[in-house]
C-alpha positions in Angstrom: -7.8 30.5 -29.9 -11.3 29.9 -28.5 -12.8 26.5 -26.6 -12.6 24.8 -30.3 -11.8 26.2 -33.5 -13.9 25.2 -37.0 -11.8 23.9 -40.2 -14.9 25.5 -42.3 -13.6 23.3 -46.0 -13.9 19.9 -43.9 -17.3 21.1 -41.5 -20.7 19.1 -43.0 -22.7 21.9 -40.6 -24.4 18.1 -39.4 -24.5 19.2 -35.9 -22.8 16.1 -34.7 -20.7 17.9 -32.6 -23.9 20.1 -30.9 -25.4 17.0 -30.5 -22.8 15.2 -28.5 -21.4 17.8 -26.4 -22.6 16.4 -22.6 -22.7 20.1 -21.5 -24.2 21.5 -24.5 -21.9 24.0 -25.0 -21.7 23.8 -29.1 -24.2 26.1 -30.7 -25.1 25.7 -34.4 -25.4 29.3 -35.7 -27.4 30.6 -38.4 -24.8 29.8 -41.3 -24.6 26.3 -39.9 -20.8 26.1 -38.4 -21.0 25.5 -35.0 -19.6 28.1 -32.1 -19.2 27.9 -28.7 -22.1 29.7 -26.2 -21.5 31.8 -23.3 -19.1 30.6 -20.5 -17.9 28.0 -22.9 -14.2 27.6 -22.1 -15.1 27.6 -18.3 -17.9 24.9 -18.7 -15.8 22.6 -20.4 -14.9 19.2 -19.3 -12.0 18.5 -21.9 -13.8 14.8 -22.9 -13.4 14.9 -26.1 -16.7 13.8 -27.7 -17.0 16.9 -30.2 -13.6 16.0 -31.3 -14.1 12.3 -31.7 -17.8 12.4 -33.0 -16.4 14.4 -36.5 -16.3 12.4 -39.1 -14.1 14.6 -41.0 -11.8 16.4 -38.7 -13.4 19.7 -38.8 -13.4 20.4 -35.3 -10.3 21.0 -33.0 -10.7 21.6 -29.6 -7.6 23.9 -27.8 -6.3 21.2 -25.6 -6.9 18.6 -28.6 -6.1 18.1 -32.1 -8.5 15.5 -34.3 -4.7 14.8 -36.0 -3.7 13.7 -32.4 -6.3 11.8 -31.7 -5.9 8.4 -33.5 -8.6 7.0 -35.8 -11.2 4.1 -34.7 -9.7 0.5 -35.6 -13.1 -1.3 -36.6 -11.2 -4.5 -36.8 -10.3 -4.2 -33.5 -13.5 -4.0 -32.0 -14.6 -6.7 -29.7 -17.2 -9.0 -30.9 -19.8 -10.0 -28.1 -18.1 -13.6 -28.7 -14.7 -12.0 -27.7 -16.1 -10.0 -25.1 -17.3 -13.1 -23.0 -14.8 -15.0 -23.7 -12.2 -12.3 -22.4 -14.2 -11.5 -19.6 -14.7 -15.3 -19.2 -10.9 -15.9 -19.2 -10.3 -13.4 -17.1 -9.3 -14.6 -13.5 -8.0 -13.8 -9.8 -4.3 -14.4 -10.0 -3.1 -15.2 -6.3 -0.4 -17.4 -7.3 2.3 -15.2 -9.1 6.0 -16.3 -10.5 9.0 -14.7 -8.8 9.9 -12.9 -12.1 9.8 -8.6 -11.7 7.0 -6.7 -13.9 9.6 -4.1 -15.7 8.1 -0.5 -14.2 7.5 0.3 -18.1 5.2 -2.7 -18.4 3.6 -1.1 -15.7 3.2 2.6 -16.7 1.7 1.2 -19.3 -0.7 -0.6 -17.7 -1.6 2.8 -16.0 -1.7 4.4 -19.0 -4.3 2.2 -20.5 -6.5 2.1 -17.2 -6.2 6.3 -17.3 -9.1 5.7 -20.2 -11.2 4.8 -17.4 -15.0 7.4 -17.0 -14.6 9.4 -14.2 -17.2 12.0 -12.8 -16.9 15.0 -14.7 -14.0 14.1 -16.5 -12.2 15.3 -13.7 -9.5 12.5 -13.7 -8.7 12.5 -9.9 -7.3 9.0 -9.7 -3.6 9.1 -8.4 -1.5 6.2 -8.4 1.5 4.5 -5.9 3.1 2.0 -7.0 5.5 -0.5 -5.2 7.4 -2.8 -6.3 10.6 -3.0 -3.8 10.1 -6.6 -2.0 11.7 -5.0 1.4 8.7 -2.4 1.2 5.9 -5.1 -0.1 6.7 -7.6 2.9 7.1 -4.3 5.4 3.5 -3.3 4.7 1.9 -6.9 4.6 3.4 -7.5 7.8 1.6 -3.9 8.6 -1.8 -5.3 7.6 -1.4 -8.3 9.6 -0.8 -6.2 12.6 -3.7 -4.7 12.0 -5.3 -7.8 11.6 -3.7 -9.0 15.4 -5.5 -6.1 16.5 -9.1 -6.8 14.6 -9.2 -10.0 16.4 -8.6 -8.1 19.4 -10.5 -5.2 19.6 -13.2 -6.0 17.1 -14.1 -10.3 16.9 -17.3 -9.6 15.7 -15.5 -8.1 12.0 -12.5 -10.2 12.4 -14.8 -13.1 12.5 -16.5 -13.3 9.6 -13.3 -12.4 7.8 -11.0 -15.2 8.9 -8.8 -12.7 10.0 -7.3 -15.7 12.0 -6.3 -18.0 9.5 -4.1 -15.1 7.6 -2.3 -14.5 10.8 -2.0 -18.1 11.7 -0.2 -18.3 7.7 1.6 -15.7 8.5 3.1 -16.9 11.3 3.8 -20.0 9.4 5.4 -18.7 6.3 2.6 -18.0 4.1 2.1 -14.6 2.7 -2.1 -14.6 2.2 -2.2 -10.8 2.3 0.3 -10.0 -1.2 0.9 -13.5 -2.0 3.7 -12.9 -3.2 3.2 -10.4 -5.9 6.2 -8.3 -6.9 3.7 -5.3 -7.3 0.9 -3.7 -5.7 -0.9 -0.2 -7.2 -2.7 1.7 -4.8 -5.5 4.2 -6.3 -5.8 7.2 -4.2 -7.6 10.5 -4.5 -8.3 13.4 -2.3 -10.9 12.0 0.3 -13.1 15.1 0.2 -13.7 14.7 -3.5 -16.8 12.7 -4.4 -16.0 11.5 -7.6 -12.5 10.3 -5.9 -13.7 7.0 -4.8 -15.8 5.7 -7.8 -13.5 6.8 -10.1 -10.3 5.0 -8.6 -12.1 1.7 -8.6 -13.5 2.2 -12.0 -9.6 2.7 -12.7 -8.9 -0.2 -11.2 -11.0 -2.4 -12.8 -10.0 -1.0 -16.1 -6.4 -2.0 -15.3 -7.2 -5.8 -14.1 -9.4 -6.1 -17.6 -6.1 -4.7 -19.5 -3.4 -6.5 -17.4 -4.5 -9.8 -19.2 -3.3 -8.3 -22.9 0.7 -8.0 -21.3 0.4 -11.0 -19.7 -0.1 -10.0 -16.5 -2.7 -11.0 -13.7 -3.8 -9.4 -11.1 -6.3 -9.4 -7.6 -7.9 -7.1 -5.6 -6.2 -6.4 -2.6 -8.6 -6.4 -0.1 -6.7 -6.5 2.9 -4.1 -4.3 1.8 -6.6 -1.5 1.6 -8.8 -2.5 4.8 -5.3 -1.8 6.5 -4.5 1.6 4.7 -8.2 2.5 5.4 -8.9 2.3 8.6 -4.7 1.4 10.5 -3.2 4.4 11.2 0.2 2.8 11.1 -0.4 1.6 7.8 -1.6 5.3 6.3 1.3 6.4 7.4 3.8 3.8 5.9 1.7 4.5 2.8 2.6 8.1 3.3 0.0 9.4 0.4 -0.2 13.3 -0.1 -2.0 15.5 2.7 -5.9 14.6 2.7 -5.8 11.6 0.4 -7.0 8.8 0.7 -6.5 4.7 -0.7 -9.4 3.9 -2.8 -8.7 0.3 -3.8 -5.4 -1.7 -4.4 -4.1 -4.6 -7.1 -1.6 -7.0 -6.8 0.2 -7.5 -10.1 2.5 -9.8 -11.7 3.1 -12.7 -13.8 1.1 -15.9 -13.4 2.4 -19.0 -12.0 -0.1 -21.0 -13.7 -2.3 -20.9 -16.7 -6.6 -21.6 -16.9 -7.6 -24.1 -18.9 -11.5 -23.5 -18.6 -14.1 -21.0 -18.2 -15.9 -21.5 -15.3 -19.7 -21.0 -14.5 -21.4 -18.4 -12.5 -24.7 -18.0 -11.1 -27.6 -16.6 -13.8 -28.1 -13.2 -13.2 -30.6 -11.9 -11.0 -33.0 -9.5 -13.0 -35.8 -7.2 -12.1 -37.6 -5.6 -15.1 -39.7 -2.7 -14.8 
């Protein structure tokens, strides 16, 4: 089988296809079904769009069947009304109940955040997730050493962060790096990859939109990935595959309390040209 193959009883010969191939690698020949050019199957991204754009199935690309593809839901589609309101509702959970996130409930909150754009279509967004509490406290306990030694070595960025305060709660108690979360997803990619970095925190923001619809909330862990940036013990407690890097983290879990109200936000600041 070629790049795609042609259903010629279902094709219209519209050109849709053509049309929406990002690579323009569909070519509408002169009896109207389309064909791939030259270099075709080594050009190809894999996204999808000629499959997807067909309104009647004709076209079938070798890694994708418009059969195994499932079908638009049109009642399903947000409404700008839902839209803001979900984004609205939407909140940074830092207060989380002690009950465990079941690691299917989490796979498929992967899953759905694995719809996320990424350069290319390359897909480079690899995932750790932890969810043993030993390990979770082990590597926030990490982060605030590397906090101790921010304060030391660098006052002038531990400053402005309040770098301080978290060790002074830790020290009494209070866990202000994972807050208690019983999970934390770390998005990593190979470093030397350029798409790597964008992708994995458009990943990530995909799966804090999508935690809300299991019930789950989530927050950027900022710390957390400050420390597996730039601590070396905490890369290697991370122990992520040879030249990777951590993109972004999440804390995840239930919330321990529910929003009542939408709050405001500044007016957006526009520039029109």
């Amino acid at each position: 089988m070629s790049l795609f193959s042609i259903d010629v009883q279902k094709c219209k010969r519209d050109g849709l296809c053509a049309a929406e191939c990002p690579m323009g690698l569909i070519d509408m020949q002169e009896e109207g079904f389309p064909n791939p050019v030259p270099s075709a199957e080594e050009l190809c991204v894999n996204c999808g769009h000629c499959v997807a754009v067909c309104p009647h199935g004709a076209l079938a690309l070798k890694t994708m069947k418009p059969e195994d593809c499932p079908s638009v839901n049109k009642q399903l589609i947000l409404t700008p009304e839902h839209a803001e309101h979900f984004l609205r509702y939407r909140r940074s959970i830092r207060n989380y109940r002690s009950k465990p996130v079941d690691r299917g409930v989490i796979g498929e909150l992967i899953r759905m955040a694995s719809y996320a754009p990424s350069g290319h279509n390359l897909q480079p967004v690899h995932w750790l997730a932890i969810d043993d509490p030993a390990e979770l406290s082990r590597l926030a306990g990490l982060v605030i050493g590397f906090m101790r030694m921010m304060i030391k070595d660098h006052p002038e960025v531990a400053g402005p962060m309040h770098f301080d305060r978290v060790v002074n709660a830790w020290e009494k108690g209070f866990d202000r790096i994972l807050r208690g979360a019983p999970n934390v997803l770390v998005a990593h990619g190979v470093q030397s990859l350029g798409t790597a970095q964008p992708s994995s925190i458009i990943a990530l923001t995909y799966l804090e939109l999508a935690a809300t619809s299991l019930g789950l909330g989530t927050c950027w862990a900022g710390y957390f990935n400050a420390a597996a940036t730039f601590y070396p013990p905490m890369m290697e407690a991370l122990a992520l595959p040879q030249g990777h890097q951590s993109f972004g983290a999440m804390m995840v879990g239930y919330p321990k309390y529910v929003y009542q109200r939408l709050p405001l936000r500044n007016a957006p600041k526009i520039r029109w040209r």
